[in-house]
N, C-alpha and C positions, 0 to 999 in steps of 0.2 A: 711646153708642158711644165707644173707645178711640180713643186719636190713634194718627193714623200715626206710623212711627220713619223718619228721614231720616239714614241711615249717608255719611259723606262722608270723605275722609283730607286734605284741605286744599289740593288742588292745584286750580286756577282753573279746570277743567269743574265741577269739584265746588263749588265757591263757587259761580261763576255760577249751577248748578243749586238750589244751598239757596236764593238770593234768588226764584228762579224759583216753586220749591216753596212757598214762605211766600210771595210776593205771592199765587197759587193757592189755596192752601189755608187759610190763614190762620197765624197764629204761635202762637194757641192752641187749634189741632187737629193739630200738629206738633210731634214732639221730635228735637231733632238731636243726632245723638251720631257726633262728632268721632273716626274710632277711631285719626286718625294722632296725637291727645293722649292719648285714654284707651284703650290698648291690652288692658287688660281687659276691653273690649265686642266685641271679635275673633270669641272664641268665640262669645257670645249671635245675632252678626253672622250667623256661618257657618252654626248650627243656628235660623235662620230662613229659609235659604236664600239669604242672599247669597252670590254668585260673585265679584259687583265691585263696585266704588263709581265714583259716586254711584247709591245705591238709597232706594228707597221700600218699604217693609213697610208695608201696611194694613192697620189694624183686623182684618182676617180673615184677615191671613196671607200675603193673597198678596205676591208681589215684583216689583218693578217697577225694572229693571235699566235705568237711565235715562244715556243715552250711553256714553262709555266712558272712565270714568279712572285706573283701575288694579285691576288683579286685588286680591282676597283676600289669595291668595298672596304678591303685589306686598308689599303694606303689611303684614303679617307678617314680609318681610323676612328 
């Protein structure tokens, strides 16, 4: 089984939630990708179906739109 992708852009819903996420799931069934640093994960972001961050992408796809820290939009700026 693939790990999940944990998109987050740095703002402290989104921290709070990455620690949440890795004590949960563990840190080597999780990959986080920071896209308010690497902004070339935007796109990849968008066509897996994030709207906003902090999100969860699992293994199969689905997404899981966890609180609310900033639009897509937002952090593309």
């Amino acid at each position: 089984m693939g790990k999940s992708i944990f998109y987050h852009a740095g703002c402290p819903v989104c921290i709070s939630a990455e620690h949440d996420i890795l004590h949960l799931i563990g840190e080597d069934k999780v990959e986080i990708i920071h896209i308010g640093e690497d902004r070339s994960k935007i796109s990849t972001a968008e066509n897996s179906g994030v709207k906003s961050v902090p999100a969860l992408v699992t293994p199969n796809g689905n997404v899981l739109h966890i609180n609310f820290g900033a639009s897509i939009e937002d952090v593309k700026g």
